[in-house]
ROSE-4610 file (N, C-alpha, C; in Angstrom, 1 decimal, always signed):
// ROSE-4610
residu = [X/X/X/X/X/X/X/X/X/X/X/X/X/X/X/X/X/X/X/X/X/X/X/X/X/X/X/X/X/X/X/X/X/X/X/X/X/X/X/X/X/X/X/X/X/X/X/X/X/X/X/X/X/X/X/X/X/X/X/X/X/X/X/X/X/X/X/X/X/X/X/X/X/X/X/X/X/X/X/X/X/X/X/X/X/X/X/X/X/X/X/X/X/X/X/X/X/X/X/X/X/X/X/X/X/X/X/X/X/X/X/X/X/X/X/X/X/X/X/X/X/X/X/X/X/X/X/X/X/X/X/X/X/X/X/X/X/X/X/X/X/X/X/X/X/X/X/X/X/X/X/X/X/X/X/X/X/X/X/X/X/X/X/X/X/X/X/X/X/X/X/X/X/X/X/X/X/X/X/X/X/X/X/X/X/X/X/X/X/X/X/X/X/X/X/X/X/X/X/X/X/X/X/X/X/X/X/X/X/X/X/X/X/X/X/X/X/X/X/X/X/X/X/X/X/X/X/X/X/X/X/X/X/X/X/X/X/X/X/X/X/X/X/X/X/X/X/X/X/X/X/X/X/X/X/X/X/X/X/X/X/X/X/X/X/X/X/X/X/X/X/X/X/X/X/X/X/X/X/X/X/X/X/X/X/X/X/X/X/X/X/X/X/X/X/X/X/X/X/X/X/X/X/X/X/X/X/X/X/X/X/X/X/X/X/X/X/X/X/X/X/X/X/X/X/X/X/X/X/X/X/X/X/X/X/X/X/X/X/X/X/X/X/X/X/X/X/X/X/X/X/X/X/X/X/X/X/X/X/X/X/X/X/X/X/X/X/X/X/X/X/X/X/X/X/X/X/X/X/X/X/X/X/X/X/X/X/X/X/X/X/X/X/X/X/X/X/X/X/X/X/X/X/X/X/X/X/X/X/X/X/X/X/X/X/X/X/X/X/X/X/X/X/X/X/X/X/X/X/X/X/X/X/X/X/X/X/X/X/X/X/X/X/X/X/X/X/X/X/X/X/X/X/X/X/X/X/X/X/X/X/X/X/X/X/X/X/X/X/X/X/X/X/X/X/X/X/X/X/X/X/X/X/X/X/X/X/X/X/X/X/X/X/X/X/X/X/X/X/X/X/X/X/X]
num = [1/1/1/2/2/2/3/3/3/4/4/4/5/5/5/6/6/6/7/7/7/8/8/8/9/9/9/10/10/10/11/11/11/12/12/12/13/13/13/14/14/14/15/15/15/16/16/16/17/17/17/18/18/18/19/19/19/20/20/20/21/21/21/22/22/22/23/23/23/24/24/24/25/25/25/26/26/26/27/27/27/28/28/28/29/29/29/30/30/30/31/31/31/32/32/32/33/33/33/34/34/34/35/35/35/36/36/36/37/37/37/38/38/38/39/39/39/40/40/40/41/41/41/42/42/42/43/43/43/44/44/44/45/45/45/46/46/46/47/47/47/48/48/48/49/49/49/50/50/50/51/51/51/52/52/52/53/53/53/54/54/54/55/55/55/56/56/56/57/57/57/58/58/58/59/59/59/60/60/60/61/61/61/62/62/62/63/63/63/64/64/64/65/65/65/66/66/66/67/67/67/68/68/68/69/69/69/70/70/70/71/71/71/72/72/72/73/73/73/74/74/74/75/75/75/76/76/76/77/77/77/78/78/78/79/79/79/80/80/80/81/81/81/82/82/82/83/83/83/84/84/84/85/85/85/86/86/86/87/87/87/88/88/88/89/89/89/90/90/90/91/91/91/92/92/92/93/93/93/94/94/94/95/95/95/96/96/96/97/97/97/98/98/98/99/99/99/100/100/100/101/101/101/102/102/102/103/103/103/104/104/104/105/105/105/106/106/106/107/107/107/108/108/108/109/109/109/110/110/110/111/111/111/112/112/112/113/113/113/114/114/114/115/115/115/116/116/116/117/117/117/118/118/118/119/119/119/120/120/120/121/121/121/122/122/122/123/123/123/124/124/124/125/125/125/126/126/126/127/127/127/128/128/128/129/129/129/130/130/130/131/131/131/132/132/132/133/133/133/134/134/134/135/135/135/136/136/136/137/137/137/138/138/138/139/139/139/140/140/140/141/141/141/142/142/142/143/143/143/144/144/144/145/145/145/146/146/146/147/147/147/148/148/148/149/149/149/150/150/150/151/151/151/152/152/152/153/153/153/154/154/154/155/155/155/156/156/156/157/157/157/158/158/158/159/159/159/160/160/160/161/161/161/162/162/162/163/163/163/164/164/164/165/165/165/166/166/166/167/167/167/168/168/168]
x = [-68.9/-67.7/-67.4/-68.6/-67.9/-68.1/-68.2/-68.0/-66.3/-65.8/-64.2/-63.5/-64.1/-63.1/-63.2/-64.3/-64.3/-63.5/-63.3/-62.7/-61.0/-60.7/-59.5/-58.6/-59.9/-59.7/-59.5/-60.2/-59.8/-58.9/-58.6/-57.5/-56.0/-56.2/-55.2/-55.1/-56.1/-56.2/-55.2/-55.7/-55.2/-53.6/-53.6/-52.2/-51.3/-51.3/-50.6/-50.8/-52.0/-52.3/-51.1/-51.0/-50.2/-48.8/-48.3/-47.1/-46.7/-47.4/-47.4/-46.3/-47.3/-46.0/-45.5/-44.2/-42.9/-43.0/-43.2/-43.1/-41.8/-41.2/-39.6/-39.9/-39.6/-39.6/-38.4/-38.7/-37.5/-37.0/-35.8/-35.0/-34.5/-34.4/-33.7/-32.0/-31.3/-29.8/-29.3/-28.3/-27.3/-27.9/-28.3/-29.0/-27.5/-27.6/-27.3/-27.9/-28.1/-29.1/-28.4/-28.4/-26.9/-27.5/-28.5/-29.4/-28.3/-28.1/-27.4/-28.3/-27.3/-28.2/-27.5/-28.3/-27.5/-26.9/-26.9/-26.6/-24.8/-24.1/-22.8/-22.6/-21.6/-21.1/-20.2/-19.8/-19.3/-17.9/-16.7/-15.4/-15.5/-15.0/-14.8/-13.4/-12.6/-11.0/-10.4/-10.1/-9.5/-8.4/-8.5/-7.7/-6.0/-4.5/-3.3/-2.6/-1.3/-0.5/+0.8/+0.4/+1.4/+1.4/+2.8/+3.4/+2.9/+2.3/+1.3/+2.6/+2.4/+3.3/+4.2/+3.7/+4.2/+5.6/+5.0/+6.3/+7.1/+6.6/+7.0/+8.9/+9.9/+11.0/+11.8/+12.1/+12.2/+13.6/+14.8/+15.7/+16.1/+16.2/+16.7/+16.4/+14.9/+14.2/+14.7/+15.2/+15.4/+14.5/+13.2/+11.9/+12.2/+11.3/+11.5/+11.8/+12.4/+13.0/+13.9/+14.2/+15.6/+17.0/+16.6/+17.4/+18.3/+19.2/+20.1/+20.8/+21.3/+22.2/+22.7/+22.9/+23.2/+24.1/+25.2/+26.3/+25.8/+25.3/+25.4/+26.7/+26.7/+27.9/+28.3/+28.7/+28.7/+28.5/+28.7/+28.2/+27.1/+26.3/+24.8/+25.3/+24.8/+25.6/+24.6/+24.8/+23.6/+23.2/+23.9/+23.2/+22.0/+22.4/+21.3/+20.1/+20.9/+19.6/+18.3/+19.1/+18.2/+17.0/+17.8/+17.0/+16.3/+16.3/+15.0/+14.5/+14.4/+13.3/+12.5/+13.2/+12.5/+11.3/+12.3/+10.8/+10.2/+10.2/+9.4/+8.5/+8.5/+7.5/+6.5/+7.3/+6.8/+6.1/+6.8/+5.6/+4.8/+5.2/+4.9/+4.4/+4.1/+3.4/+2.1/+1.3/-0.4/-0.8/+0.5/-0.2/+0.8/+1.8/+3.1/+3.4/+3.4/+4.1/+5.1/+6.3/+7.5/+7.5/+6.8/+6.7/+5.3/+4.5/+3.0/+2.2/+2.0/+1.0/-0.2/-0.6/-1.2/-1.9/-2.0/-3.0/-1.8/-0.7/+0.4/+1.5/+2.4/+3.1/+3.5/+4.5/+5.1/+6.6/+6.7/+9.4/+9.9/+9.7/+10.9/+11.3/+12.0/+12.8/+12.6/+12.0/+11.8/+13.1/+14.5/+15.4/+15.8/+15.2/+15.6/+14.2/+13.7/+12.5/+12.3/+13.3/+13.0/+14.3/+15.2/+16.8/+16.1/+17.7/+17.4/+17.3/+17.7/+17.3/+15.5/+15.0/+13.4/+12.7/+13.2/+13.0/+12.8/+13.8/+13.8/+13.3/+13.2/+12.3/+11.0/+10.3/+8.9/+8.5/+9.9/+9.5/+9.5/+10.1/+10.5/+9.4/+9.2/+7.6/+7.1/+5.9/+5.4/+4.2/+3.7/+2.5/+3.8/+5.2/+5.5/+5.4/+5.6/+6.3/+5.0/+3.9/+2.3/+2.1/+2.4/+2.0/+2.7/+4.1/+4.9/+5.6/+5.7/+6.5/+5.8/+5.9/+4.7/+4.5/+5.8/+5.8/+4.8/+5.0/+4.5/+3.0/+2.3/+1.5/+0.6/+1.2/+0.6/+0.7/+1.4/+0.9/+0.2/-0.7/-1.8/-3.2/-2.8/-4.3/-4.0/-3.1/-3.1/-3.2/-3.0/-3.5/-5.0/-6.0/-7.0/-6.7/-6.0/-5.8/-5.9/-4.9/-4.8/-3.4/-3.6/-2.0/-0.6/+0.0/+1.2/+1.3/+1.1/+1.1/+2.7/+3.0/+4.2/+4.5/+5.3/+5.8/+6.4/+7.3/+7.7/+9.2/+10.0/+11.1/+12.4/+13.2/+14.4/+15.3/+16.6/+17.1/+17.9/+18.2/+18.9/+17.8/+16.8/+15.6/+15.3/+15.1/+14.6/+15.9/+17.2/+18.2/+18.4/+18.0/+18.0/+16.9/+15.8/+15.1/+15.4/+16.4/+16.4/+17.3/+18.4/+19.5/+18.7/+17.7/+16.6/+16.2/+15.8/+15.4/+16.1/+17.2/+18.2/+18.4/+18.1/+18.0/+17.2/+15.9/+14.6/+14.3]
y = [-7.1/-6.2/-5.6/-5.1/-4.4/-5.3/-6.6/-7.1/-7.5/-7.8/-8.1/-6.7/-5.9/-4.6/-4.8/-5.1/-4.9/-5.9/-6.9/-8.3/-7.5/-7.4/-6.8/-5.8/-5.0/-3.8/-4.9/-5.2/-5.8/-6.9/-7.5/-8.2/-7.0/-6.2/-4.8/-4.8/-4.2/-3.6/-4.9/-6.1/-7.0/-7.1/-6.8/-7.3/-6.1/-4.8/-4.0/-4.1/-4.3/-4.4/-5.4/-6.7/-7.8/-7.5/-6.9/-6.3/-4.9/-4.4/-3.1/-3.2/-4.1/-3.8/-4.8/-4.4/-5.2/-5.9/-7.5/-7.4/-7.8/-8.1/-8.5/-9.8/-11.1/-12.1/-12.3/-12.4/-12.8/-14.4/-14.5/-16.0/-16.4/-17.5/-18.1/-17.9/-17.5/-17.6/-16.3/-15.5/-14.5/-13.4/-12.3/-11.2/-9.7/-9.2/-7.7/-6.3/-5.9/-4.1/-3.2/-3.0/-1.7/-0.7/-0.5/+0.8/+1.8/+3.2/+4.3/+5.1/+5.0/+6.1/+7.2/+8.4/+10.0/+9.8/+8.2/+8.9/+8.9/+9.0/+9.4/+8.1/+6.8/+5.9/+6.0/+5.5/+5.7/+4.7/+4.9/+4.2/+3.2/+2.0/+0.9/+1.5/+1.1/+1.5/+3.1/+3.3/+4.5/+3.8/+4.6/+4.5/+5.2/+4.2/+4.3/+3.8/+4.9/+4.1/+3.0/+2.6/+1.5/+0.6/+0.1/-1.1/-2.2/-3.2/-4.7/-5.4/-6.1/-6.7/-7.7/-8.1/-9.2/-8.2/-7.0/-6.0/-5.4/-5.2/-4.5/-5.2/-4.5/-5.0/-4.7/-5.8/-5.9/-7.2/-6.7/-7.5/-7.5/-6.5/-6.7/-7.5/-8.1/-8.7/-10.1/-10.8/-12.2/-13.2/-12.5/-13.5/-13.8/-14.9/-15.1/-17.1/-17.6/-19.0/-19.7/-20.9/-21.5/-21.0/-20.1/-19.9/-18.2/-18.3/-16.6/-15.8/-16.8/-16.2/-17.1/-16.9/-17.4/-16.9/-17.9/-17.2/-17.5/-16.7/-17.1/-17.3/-18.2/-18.3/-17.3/-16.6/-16.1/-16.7/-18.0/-18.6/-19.9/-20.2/-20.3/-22.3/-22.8/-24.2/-25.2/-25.6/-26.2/-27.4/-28.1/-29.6/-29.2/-28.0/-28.0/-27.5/-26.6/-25.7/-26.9/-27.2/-29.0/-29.2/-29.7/-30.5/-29.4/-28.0/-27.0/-27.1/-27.4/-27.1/-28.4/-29.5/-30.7/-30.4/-29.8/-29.9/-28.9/-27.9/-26.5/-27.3/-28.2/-28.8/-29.6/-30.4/-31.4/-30.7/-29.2/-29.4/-28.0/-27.2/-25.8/-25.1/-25.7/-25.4/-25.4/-26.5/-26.1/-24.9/-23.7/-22.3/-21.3/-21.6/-20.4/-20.8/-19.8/-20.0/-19.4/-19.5/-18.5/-17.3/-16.8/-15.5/-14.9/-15.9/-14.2/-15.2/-14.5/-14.0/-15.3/-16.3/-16.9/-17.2/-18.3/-18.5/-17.8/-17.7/-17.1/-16.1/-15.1/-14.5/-15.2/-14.5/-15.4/-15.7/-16.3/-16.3/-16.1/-15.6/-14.8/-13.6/-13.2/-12.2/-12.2/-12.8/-13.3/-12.9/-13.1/-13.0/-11.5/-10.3/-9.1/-8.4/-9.1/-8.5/-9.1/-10.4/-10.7/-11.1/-11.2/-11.8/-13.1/-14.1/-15.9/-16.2/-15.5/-16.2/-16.1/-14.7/-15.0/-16.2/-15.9/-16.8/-18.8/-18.9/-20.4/-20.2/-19.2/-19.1/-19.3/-19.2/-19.0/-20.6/-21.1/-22.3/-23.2/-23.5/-24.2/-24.2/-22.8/-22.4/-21.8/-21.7/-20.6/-20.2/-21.3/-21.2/-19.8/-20.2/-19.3/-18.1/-17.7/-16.4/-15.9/-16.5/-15.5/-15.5/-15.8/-15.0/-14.1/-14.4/-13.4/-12.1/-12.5/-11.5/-10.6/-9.6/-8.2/-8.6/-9.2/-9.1/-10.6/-11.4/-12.3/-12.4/-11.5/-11.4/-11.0/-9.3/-8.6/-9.6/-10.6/-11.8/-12.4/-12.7/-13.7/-12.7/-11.6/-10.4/-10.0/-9.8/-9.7/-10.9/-12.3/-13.5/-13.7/-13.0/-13.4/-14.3/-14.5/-15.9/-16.8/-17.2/-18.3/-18.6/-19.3/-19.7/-20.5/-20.5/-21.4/-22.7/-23.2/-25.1/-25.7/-25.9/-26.8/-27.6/-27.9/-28.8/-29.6/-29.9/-30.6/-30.6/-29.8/-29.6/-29.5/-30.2/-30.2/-28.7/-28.2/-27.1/-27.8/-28.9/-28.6/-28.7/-29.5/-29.2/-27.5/-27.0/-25.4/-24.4/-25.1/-24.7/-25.1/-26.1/-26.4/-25.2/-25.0/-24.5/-22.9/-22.2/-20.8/-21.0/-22.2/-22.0/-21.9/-22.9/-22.7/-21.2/-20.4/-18.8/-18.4/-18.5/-17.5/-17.5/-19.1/-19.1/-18.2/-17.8/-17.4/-15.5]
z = [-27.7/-27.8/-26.4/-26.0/-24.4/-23.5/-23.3/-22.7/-22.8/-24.0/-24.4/-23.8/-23.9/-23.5/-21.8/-21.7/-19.9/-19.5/-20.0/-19.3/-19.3/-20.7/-20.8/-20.0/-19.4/-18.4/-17.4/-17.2/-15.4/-15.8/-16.5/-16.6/-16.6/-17.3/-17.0/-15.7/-15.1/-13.9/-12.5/-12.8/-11.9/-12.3/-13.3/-13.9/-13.3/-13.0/-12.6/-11.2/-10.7/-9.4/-8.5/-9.4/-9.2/-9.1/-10.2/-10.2/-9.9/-9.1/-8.3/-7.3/-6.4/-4.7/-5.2/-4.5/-3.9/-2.5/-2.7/-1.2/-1.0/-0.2/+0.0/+0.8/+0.5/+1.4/+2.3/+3.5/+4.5/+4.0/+4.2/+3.8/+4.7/+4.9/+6.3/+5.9/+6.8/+7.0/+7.2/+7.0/+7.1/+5.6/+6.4/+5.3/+5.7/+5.1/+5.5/+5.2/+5.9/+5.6/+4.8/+3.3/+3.1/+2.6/+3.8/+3.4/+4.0/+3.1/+4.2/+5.1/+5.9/+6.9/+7.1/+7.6/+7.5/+8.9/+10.1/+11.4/+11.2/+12.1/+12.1/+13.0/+11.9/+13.1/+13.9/+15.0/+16.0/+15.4/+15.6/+15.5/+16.7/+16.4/+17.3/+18.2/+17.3/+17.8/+17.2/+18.0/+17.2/+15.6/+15.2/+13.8/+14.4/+14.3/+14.7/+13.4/+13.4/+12.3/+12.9/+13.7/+14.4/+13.4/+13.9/+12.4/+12.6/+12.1/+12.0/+13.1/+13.8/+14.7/+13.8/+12.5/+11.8/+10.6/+10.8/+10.2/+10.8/+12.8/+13.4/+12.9/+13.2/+13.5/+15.0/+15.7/+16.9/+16.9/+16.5/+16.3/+17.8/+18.8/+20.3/+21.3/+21.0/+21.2/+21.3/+22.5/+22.1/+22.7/+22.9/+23.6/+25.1/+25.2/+26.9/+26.0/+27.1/+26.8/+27.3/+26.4/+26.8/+26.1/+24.7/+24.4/+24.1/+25.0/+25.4/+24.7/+24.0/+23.3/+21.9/+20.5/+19.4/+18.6/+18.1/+17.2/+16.0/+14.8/+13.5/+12.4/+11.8/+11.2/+9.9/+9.3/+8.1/+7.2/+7.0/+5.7/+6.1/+5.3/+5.9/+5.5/+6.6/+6.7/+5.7/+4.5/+3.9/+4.1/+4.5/+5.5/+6.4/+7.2/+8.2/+7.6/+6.8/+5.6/+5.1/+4.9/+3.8/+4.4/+6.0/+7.2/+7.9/+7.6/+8.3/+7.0/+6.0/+4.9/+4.9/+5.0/+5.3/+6.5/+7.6/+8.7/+8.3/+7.8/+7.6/+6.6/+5.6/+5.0/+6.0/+6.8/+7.1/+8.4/+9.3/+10.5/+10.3/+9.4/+9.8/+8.5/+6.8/+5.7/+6.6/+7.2/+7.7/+8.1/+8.6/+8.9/+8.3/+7.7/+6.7/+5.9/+4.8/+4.1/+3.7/+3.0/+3.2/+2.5/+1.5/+1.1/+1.0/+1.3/+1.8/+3.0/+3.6/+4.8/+4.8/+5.8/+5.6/+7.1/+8.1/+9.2/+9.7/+9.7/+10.6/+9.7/+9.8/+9.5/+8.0/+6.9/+6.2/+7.0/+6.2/+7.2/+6.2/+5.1/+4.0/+4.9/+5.0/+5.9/+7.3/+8.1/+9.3/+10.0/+9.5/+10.6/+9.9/+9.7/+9.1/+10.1/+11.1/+11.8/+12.7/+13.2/+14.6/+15.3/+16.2/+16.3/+16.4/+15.8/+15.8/+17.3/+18.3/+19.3/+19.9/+19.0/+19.6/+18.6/+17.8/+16.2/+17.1/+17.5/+17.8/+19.1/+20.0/+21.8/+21.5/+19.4/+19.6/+18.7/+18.4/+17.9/+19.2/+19.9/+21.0/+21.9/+22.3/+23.1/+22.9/+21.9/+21.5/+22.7/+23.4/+24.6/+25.3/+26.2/+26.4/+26.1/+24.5/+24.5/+24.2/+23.7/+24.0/+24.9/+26.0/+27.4/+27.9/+27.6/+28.2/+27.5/+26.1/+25.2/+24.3/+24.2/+23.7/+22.1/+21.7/+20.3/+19.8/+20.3/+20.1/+20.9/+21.9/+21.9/+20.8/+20.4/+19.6/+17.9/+17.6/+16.6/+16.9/+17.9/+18.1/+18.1/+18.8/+18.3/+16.9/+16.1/+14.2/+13.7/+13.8/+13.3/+13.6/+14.5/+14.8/+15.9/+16.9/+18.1/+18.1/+16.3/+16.0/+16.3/+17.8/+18.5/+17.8/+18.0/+17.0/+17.6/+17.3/+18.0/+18.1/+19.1/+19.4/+19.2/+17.9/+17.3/+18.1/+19.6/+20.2/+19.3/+18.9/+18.4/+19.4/+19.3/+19.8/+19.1/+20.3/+20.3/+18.7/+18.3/+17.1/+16.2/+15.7/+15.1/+14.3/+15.9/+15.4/+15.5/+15.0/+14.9/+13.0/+12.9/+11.3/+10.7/+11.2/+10.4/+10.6/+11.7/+11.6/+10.9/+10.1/+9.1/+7.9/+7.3/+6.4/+6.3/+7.7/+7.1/+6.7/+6.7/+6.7/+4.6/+4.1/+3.3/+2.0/+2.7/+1.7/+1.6]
């Protein structure tokens, strides 16, 4: 009989011994610490209520380019409308979409936040107008420096598709 009690004890004894500590095993890959600490973090950037460049509205703005000057027509021509939604499928869904925010701005209201002449200066060259133009800079530091790729579009091309915005 005391021998069954003794066994039992140390069998106790190992058994809480075992499940006592915690060890924590390190794992190979991406961990994070979310221990708090009482120190006081330091701010990266100051905290500004400046408008997101992709809301800023900068209609005076007509980029740097080939193109100076644009007459809009009052009534929105739908042949050409057609033929910018065709290409707006065909070269420019891979980074926008037309009503929310995706690898680049959305273009639902696009021409209510930028004039059609910067609008087609950033289709035509967009390498240009991120080097040179503040607005379209400050879209490549809020997209993350994900540049806009040059479709190789002719002046009536991205003349169809600013009739297409005008559409959405």
């Amino acid at each position: 009989m005391k021998i069954n009690i003794t066994i039992y004890a140390m069998l106790s004894i190992l058994f809480l011994v075992g499940c006592g500590g915690k060890e924590e095993k390190k794992k190979d890959g991406f961990s994070v610490d979310r221990t708090k600490s009482n120190e006081k973090v330091e701010k990266i950037a100051p905290e500004t209520n400046e408008v997101p460049a992709s809301q800023r509205i900068t209609l005076d703005n007509k980029g740097v380019g080939q193109i100076k000057e644009i007459t809009l027509g009052a009534e929105i021509d739908e042949d050409m409308a057609i033929a910018g939604s065709e290409l707006f499928k065909t070269n420019c869904t891979a980074c926008h979409k037309t009503d929310k925010r995706f690898i680049g701005p959305k273009m639902q209201g696009i021409l209510d936040r930028r004039s059609p002449e910067w609008v087609m200066n950033m289709i035509l060259d967009p390498k240009l107008m991120t080097e040179e133009d503040r607005c379209a800079k400050d879209l490549l530091v809020e997209f993350n420096g994900a540049a806009m790729a040059n479709q190789n579009l002719t002046v009536e091309e991205s003349r169809a598709l600013l009739e297409y915005f005008r559409t959405l």
